[in-house]
C-alpha positions as CSV (number, residue, x, y, z in Angstrom):
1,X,403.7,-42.1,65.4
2,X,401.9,-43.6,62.5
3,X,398.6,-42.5,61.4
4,X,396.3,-43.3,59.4
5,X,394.1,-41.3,56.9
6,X,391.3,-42.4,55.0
7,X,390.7,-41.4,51.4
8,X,387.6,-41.6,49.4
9,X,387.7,-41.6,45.7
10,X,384.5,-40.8,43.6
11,X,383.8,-40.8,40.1
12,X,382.2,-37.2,39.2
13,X,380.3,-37.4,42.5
14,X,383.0,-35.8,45.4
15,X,381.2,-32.3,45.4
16,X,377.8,-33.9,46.0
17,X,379.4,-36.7,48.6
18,X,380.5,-33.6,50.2
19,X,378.0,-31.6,50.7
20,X,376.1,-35.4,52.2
21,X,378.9,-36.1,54.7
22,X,379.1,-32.1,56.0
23,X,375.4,-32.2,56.7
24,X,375.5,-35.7,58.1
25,X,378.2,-35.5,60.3
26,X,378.6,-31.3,60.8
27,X,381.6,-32.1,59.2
28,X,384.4,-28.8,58.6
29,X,386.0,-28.1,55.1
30,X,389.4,-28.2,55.8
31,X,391.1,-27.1,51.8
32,X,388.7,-27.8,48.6
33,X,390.5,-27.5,45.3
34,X,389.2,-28.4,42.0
35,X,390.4,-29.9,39.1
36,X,390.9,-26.4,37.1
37,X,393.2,-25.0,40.1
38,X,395.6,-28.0,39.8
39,X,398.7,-27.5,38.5
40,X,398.3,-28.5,34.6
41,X,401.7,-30.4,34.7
42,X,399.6,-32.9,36.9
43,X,397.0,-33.8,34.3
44,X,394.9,-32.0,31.8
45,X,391.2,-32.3,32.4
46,X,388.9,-32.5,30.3
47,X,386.6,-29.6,29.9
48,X,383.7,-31.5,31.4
49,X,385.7,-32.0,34.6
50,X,386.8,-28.9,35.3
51,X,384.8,-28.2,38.3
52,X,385.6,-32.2,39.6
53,X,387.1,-32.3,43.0
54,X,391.0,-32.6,42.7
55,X,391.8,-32.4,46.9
56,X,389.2,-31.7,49.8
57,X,389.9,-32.1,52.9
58,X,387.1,-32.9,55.9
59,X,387.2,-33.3,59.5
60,X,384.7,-35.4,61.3
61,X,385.2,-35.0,65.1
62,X,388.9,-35.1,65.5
63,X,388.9,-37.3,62.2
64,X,390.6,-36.2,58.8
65,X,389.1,-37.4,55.7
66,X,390.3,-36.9,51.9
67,X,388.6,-37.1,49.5
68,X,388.4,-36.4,45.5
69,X,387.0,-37.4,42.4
70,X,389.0,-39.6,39.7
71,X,387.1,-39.9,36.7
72,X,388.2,-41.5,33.5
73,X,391.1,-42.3,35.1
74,X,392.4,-38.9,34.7
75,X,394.7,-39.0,37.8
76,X,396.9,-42.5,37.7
77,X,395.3,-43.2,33.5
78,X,393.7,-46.6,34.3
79,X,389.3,-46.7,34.4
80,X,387.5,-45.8,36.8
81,X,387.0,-48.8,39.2
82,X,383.5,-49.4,41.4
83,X,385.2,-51.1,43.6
84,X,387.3,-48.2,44.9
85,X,385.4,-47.5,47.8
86,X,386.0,-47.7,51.7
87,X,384.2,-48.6,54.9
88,X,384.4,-46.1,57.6
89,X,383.1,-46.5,62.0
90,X,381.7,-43.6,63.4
91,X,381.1,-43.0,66.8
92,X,378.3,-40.7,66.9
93,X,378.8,-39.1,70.5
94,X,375.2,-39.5,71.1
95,X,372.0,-41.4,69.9
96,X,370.2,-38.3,68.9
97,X,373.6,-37.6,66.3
98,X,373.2,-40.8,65.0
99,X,369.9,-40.7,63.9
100,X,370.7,-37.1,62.0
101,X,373.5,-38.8,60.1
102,X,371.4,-42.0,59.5
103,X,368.1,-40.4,58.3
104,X,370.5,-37.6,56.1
105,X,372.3,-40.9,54.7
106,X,369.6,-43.0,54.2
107,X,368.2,-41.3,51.1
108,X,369.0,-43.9,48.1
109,X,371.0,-46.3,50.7
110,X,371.5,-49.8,50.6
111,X,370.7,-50.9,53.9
112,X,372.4,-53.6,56.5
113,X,371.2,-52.6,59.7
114,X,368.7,-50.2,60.7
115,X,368.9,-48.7,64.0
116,X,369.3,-50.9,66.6
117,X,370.3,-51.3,70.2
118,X,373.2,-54.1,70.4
119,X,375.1,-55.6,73.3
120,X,377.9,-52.8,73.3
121,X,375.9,-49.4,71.6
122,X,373.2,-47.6,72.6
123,X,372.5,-47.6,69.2
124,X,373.9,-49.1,65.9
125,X,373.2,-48.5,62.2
126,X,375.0,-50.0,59.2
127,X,374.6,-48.6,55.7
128,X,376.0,-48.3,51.9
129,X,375.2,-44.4,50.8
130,X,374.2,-43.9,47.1
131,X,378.3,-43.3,46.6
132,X,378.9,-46.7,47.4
133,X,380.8,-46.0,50.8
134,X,379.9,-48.1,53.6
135,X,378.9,-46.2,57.4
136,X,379.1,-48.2,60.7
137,X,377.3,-45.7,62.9
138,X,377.6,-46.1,66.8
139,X,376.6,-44.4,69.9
140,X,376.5,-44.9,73.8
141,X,380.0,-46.9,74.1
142,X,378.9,-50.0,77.0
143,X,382.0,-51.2,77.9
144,X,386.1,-50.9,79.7
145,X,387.1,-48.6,76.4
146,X,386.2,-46.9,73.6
147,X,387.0,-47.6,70.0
């Protein structure tokens, strides 16, 4: 059975991403390594990155996320790319959750749509957090199935 896991790559800003996403989403810290506890035949860090995240691992409901910084281009030598980044759908669970995750996200956002009712959601929300990853909240499923 394939499956797929998304990864989200960050430029000196993974620990700080990190502590966003587990207060938006109660999300669980599955492994956390830094770039000084990687083994040096990987890459040598620079001084400066030491504390970087090398591997973290999240869970989101049932959800597995990675996610790591990659400044420099220490890890595959090429520069650091702003277009690196991923879109991710959530559903929420609930109205009430989405509105946590939205108002803890929305702090230097770019915004697409605020909350809203829509044909098949309770409530929507669509946002770009200051990391540059882009959130499709959802709650209250109207339909045959779920996502």
């Amino acid at each position: 059975m394939l499956k797929v896991t998304p990864i989200l790559i960050y430029d000196g800003k993974c620990s700080e991403a990190l502590d966003l996403y587990t207060k938006a989403f109660d999300a669980k810290v599955i492994i956390k390594m830094l770039y000084r506890e990687a083994n040096p035949k990987d890459f040598v860090p620079s001084p400066d990155q030491l504390d970087y995240i090398y591997h973290t691992q999240i869970k989101i409901g049932e959800q597995i996320i990675i996610m790591g910084d990659d400044s420099d281009g220490v890890l595959d030598g090429t520069p650091p790319s702003k277009s690196r980044r991923m879109a991710l759908i959530i559903d929420m669970g609930s109205d009430d959750a989405l509105k946590t995750a939205y108002d803890v996200l929305s702090r230097d956002a770019i915004f697409k749509s605020p909350i809203k009712s829509t044909t098949y959601f309770s409530s929507s929300a669509s946002l770009t957090d200051k990391f540059g990853v882009h959130w499709d909240l959802m709650a209250g499923f109207v339909g045959n199935e779920k996502l």
